[in-house]
C-alpha positions, 0 to 999 in steps of 0.5 A: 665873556668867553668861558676862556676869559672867565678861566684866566680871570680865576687864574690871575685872582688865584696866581695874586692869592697865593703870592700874596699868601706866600708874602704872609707867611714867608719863605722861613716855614714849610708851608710858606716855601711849598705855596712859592713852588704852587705859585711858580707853577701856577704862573708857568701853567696859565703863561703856557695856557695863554700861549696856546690859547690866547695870543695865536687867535690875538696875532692871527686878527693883528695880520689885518689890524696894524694897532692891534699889532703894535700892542701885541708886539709891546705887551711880549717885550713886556711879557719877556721881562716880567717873564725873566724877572719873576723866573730869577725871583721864583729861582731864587726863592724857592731853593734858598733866599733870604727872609729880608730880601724876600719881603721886598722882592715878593712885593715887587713882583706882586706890584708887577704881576699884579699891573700886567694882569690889569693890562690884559684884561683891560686889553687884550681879553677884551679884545679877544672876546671880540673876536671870538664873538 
């Protein structure tokens, strides 16, 4: 497994983590709301760091691969959703929001988090890794 992989598979264990650390706490204390912003920003800084890192090597070998390249074209569409939703939930939630509302979409967003990153590490950083092999 390539040293990138690995970094992305801590990334998502600890993205989860603090999620589902912020569903336990909740948003009603201090130390609840700070963990939100962490995990906001955590979020944004792994999606720009698999922007940068992953997906230009996984288009540039879907050039040559047509199924390769229908599953990168499905997983963005799917990206931008969750992308747009979990953005709305962190706008949201971060600056107000209520407790009640907050159980709910927290475990919303955890459940869809949570399918997307098996998503790709059952595809695309397999793939990825054997590419770069």
């Amino acid at each position: 497994m390539s040293k990138l992989v690995q970094e992305f598979l801590q990334e998502h264990a600890h993205i989860t983590d603090t999620l589902l650390n912020v569903q336990r706490i909740g948003i009603h204390t201090e130390q609840g709301r700070k963990l939100l912003i962490l995990a906001k920003e955590e979020l944004l800084a792994h999606l720009a760091k698999e922007d940068a890192n992953l997906y230009p090597i996984l288009w540039k070998a879907a050039e040559t691969d047509e199924k390769l390249k229908s599953t990168l074209e499905k997983y963005a569409k799917d990206m931008d959703q969750i992308s747009a939703s979990a953005l709305a939930f962190f706008e949201k939630y971060c600056s107000h929001g209520d407790e009640e509302g907050f159980e709910k979409d927290c475990k919303g967003l955890i459940r869809v988090l949570c399918k997307r990153i098996g998503n790709e590490e059952a595809v695309l950083y397999k793939k990825y890794d054997s590419i770069m092999r």
